[in-house]
Each structure stands twice: as C-alpha cells, then as structure tokens.
C-alpha positions in Angstrom: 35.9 10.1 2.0 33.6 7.1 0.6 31.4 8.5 -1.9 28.2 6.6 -3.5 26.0 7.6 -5.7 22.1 6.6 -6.2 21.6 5.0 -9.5 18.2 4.3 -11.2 19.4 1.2 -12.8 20.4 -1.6 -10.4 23.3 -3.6 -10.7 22.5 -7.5 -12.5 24.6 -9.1 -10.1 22.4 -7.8 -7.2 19.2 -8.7 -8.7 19.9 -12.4 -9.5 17.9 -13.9 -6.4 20.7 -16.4 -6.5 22.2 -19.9 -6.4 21.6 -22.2 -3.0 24.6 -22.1 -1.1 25.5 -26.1 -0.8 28.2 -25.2 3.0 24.8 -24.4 5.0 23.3 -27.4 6.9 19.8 -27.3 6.9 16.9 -29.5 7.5 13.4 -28.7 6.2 10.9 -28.4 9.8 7.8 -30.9 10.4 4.4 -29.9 9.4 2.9 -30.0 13.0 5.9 -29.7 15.2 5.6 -26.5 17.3 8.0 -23.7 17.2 9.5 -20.8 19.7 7.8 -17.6 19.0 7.4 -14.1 20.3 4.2 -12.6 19.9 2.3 -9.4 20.3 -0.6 -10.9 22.1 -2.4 -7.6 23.5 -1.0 -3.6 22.9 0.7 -3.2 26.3 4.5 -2.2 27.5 7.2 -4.5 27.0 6.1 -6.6 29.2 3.2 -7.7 27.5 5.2 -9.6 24.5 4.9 -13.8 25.2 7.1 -16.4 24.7 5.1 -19.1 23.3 4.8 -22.3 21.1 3.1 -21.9 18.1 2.7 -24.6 15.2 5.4 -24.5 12.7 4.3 -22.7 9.5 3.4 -24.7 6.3 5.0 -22.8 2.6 2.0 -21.3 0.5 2.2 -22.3 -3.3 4.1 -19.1 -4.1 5.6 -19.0 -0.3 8.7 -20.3 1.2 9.8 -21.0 4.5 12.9 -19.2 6.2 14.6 -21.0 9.1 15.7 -17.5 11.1 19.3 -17.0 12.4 18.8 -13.4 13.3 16.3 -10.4 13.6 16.3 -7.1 14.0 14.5 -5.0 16.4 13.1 -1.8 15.5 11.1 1.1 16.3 8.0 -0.4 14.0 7.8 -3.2 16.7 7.5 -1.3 19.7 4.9 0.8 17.8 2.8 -2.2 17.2 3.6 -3.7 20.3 2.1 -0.4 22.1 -1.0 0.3 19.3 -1.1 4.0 19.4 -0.1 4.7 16.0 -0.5 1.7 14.0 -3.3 -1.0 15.0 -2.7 -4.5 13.5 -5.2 -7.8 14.4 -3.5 -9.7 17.5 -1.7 -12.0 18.2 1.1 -11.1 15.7 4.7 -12.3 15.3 6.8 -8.8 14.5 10.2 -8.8 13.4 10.5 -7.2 10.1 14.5 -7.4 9.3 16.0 -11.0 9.7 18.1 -13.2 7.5 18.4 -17.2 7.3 18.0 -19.8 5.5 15.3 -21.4 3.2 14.2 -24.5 4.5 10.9 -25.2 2.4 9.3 -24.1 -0.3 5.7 -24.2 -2.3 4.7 -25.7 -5.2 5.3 -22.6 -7.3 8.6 -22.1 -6.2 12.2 -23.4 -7.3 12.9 -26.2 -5.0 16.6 -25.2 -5.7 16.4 -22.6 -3.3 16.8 -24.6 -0.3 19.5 -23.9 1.5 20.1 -20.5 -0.2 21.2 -18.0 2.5 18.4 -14.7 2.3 17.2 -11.9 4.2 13.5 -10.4 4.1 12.6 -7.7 1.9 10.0 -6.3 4.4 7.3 -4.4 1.9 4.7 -6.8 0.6 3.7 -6.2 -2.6 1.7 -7.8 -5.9 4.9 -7.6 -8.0 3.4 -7.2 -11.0 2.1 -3.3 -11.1 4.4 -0.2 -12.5 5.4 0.3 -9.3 6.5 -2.8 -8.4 7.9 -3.5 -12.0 10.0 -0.1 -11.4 11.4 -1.6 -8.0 8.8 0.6 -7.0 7.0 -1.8 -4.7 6.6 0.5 -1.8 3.8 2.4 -3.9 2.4 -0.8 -4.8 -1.8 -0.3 -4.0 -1.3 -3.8 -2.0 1.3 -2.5 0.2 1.8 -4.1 3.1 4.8 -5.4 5.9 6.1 -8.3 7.1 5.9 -8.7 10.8 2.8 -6.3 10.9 0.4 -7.5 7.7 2.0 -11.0 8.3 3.7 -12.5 10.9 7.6 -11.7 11.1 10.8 -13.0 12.1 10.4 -13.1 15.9 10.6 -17.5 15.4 12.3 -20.6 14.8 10.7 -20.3 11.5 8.6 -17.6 9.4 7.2 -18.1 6.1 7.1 -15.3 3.4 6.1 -14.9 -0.5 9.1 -15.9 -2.4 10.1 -13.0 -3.9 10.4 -11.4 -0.4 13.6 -13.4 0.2 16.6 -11.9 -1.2 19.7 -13.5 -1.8 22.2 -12.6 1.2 26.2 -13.0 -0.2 28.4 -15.1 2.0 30.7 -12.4 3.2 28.1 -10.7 5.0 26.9 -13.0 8.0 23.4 -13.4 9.6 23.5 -10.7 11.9 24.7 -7.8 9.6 21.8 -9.6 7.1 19.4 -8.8 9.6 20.4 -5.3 10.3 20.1 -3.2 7.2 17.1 -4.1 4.8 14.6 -1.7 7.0 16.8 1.4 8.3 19.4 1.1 5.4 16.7 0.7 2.5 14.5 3.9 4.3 16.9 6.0 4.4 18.3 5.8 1.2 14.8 5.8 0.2 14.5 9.0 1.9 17.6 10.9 1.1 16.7 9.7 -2.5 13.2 11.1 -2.4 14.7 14.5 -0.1 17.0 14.9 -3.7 19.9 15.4 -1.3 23.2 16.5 -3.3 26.9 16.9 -2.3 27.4 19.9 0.0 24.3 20.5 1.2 23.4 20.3 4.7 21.3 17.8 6.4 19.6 17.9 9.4 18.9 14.3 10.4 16.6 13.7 13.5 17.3 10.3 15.7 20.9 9.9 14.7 21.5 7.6 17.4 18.5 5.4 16.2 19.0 2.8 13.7 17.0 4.6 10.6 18.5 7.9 11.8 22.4 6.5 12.1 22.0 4.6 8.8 21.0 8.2 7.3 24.1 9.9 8.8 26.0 7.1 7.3 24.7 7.6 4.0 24.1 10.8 3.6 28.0 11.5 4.5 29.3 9.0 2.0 27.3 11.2 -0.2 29.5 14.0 0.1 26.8 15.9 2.3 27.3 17.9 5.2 25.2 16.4 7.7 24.2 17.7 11.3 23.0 15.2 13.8 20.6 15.4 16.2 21.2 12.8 19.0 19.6 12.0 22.5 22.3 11.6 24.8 25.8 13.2 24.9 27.4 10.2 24.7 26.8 9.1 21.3 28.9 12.4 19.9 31.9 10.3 19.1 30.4 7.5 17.4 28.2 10.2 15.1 30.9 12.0 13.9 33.4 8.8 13.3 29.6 7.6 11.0 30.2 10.8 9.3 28.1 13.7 10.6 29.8 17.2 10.5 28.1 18.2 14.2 25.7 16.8 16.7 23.3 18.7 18.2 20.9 17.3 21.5 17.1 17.1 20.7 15.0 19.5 22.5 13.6 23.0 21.9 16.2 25.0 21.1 18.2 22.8 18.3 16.6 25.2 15.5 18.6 28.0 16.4 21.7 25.9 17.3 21.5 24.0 13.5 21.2 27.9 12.2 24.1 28.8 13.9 25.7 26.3 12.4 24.8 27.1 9.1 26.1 30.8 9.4 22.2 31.9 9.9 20.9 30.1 6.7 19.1 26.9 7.9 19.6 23.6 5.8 18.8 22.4 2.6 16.9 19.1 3.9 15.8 17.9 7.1 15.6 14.1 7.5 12.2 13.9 9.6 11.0 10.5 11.0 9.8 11.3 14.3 6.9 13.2 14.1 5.2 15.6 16.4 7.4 16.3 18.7 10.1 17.4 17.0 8.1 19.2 13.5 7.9 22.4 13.9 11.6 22.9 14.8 12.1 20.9 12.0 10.7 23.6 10.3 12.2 26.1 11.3 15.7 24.6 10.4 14.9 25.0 6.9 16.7 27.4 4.4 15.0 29.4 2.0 13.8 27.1 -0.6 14.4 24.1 2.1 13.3 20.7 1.7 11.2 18.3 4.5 10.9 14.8 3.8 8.9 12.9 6.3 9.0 9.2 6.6 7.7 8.4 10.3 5.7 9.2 13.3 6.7 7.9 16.2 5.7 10.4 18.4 2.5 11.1 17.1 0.6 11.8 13.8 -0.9 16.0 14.4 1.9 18.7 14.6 1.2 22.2 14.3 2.4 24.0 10.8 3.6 27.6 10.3 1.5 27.7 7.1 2.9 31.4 6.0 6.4 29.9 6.6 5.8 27.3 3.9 4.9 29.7 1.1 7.4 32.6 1.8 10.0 30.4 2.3 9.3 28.3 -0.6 9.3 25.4 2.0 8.6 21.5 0.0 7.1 18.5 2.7 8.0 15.5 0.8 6.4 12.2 2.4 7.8 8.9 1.6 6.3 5.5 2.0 9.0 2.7 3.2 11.9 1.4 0.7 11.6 -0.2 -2.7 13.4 -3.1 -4.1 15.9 -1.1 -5.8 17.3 0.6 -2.4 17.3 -2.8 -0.9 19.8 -3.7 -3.9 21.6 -0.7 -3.6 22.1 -0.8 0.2 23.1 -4.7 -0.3 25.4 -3.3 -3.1 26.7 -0.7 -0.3 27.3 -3.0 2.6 29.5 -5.8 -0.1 31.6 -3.0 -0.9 32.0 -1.8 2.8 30.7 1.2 1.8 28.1 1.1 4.8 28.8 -0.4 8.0 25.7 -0.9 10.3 26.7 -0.2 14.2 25.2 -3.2 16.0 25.6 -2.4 19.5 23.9 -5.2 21.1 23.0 -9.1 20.2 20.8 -10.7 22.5 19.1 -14.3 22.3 14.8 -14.3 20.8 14.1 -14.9 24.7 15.5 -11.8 25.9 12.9 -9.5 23.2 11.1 -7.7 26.2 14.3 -6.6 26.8 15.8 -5.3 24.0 12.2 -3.7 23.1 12.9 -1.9 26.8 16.3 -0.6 25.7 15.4 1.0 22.8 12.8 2.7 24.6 15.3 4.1 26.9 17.1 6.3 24.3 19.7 4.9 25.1 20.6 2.9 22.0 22.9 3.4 19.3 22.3 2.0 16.0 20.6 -1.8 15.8 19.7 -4.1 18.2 19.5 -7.7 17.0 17.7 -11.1 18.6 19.2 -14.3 17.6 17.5 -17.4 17.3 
C-alpha cells in the first residue's frame, strides 16, 4: 500500500519557487491586444457563461502574467456562476486551478522568471502575517481566491501576485498541473485538520467529485479505512481501485448502511463538503467521540443539528477554510513521487466551458474535468 505522512515542515526542494525552464517557447503578449476569455457575466445556468474578447492583462509591480495551457473546472465555478451561495461583482473570469507559463512580469518581480513553467496557488493572501509566514495563508485576515476575488484562468492569459505562481516540475505536464492545487491541497487540508490516523474509518461525502476523490486517494495512502459515498453505481470500481474500502450511494439511508459497515460503531471522521443535504446523516455516521470536519456548502449553508447528539456523543464539528501553502507543497511533493494520481476523465477546449460546467452538474463526473487553452 502507498503510505504518506503529513509533515509540518516542508520539504526545501519544494519551496524553491524555481529556475525558468529555457525548452518552453514563449513570447511575452501586447499591452492592448485582446484575448479569449470566459466570463461570468450575470448568475444564470450554464448557459449564461460568454465567450468574449477582453483586453489582454498588464503585470502589477508585484504581479506577473501567466500564459494558460490548462484549467480546471470545479464545483467553486458553478457556484459562482449560479450566485446562490457565494456572490462575487460581475463580470468575472473563474478558473481557480490552471498551470502555464510566465510570460511577463512587474517591476518587483525577477525578470528571470519568464518562461518558468507554474501553476496557481489559488488562496490570496498578504504573505507577510503568522499565518501566512506558517504556510498558513488560508487564515490570512486578507483571504481571498483567484477566479472569484480576481479574475481566473478561464483565458489566453491571467495575471496573478507573484508569489501565487508556483514552480510546476517538468515531469508533471500542464494538465495534471491544473488538476490538483484546489481538490488535492483541500483535502489534505482537511484530513489534516479532521486529525485522521491510520485505521480509522472515514466517511467521505462526493467521492466521485474531484475534492471528494482526491480525499479517498489520500486518505487511503494514509493507511485509513475509508468508506465512499458516490452518486452513481458506476463509479464503484474506480473508488475502490483509488483506495476506498466500500462505496456506499448518497441518499437517506447511507447512515445506517456506513454503521453496518462499521460492525454498529459509526466512524471516526466524516469528510463533509456538501452541506445541507447530506448533514445530519453525516451525523449520525459518527462514533462515539467522532469527528466532523466541514469544508463546503454546496447545497446550501442551514442544516438541522441533533444538538443532544453532539454532547453525549462527544461529537467535534471542525470547519476548515481552503488549503495553505504547505499542502500545496506537500500535494506537489505527492504527485512527483506518484504517490497521488488525479483521475482526469475529461479534457475539453476553453470554448466548450458551458459544457463541461453542464457535466459536472449532472453527477455524472468522476474526478476533474479540465479546459485547455
């Protein structure tokens, strides 16, 4: 079995933001030329996301400019798109995960660095508080997102504060780049904040979801025993080959299937990033002296709470904001050493965005989706 560990120290060679790589061609864009660009234009279906020219963006002093090869698509975007549970000023690029090259730079910032390969850390931060001095930077007072407080990496070309582009190591290639510094850092995050050990058992809600598949990954490879709960039948196989001991289908009775599974007893954490619907059996999957860490709401922000339950069963609701640096150094760490192996199950071209936003509305996806530009 592939075993990690979480350490509180991170590795040098992973914090090094890096040489430029000299093999990539790339050619700094015009001040003034227009660019392709997806936008969030009004809250809406998918429908409502426009394909539009937008003028090229010019680097900040301490900014640089990122010529995108790839982008993720994730759950944050649809929730913006849609504006029911976070509301951000319009029009907006999203596109938090993506990975290219740097193309420009400001003033500030070492004009060695074109032509370095990166990806986007996605939490903005003032990188100079404890928390962001810790790696930390997802507690940081001026916490914010790339793709929601700023525009993201739905373009030709996004600009971002310099320290928000990390150095991506030649063996892992654009795509992979932009699949795993959202879902991979959060989860880690998560499982890190849950104080998840070897043995225990995990419940982990949206397995076939890219922050809920990432979890099953990691939280196998950490010698727990981890209990899956998909959408669809048909994603059994590729849950269990990413690690999880069983897979259970969402709906109302999965509390009493993850108990039987657990010989009566419940589990020790529940992986919780959906919200509402799914809370209160959440729950009610927990062991005596269980632990709940929350770290999304997609389906709404009020869920009902057996109060008496959470004293008698000495129940602990741990929230946790986003990833920190240092799990976006310990996931990159993870995916050189094949350690973690993000399931991309679809790439499809920036035009096609309304698209792959529909698809992972369906359900119906399994791990990452991913736009190339």
């Amino acid at each position: 079995m592939r075993t990690i560990e979480f350490s509180s120290a991170a590795d040098p060679l992973f914090t090094r933001e890096g040489a430029p790589y000299s093999d990539s061609a790339v050619s700094s864009p015009q001040i003034g030329v227009q660019m392709k660009a997806v936008q969030i234009q009004k809250h809406g279906p998918a429908e409502s996301l426009a394909i539009v020219d937008v003028d090229t963006p010019a680097p900040g002093p301490d900014d640089l400019i990122i010529r995108v090869h790839a982008v993720g698509v994730n759950r944050l975007d649809l929730l913006l798109r849609e504006g029911s549970v976070f509301q951000v000023p319009l029009p907006r690029i999203p596109g938090t995960d993506f990975a290219g090259d740097i193309v420009d730079v400001g003033v500030n910032v070492d004009s060695n660095r074109i032509g370095e390969r990166v990806f986007a850390a996605p939490i903005l931060s003032c990188g100079q508080c404890e928390h962001c001095l810790r790696g930390e930077d997802n507690l940081c007072s001026k916490f914010g997102t790339v793709g929601s407080t700023i525009d993201g990496g739905y373009a030709q070309f996004v600009r971002v504060p310099a320290r928000n582009a990390m150095a991506l190591p030649e063996q892992i290639d654009y795509v992979r780049g932009a699949s795993f510094a959202l879902t991979y850092a959060t989860a880690a995050s998560m499982l890190r904040r849950g104080r998840l050990a070897p043995g225990e058992w995990v419940m982990i809600l949206g397995a076939n979801g890219g922050l809920g598949y990432a979890a099953v990954e990691l939280a196998s490879a950490m010698g727990a025993r981890v209990i899956a709960i998909g959408r669809t039948a048909d994603t059994d196989e590729a849950l269990r080959n990413a690690g999880a001991t069983a897979v259970v289908l969402a709906g109302p009775h999965m509390a009493e299937q993850v108990r039987a599974l657990t010989g009566g007893r419940g589990v020790d954490l529940v992986f919780e990033h959906v919200g509402a619907v799914t809370f209160a059996q959440s729950v009610a999957s927990l062991a005596m002296d269980g632990r709940l860490v929350l770290g999304g709401v997609t389906t709404g922000t009020e869920a009902p709470m057996d109060l008496k339950a959470l004293f008698t069963r000495r129940l602990e609701i741990l929230g946790c904001r986003g990833s920190g640096r240092r799990d976006l150094e310990h996931v990159r760490d993870l995916l050189m050493r094949d350690l973690v192996r993000p399931q991309v199950q679809q790439v499809m071209r920036l035009e096609q965005a309304a698209q792959a936003h529909r698809h992972l509305e369906s359900g119906m996806s399994l791990g990452k989706i991913i736009l190339t530009v």
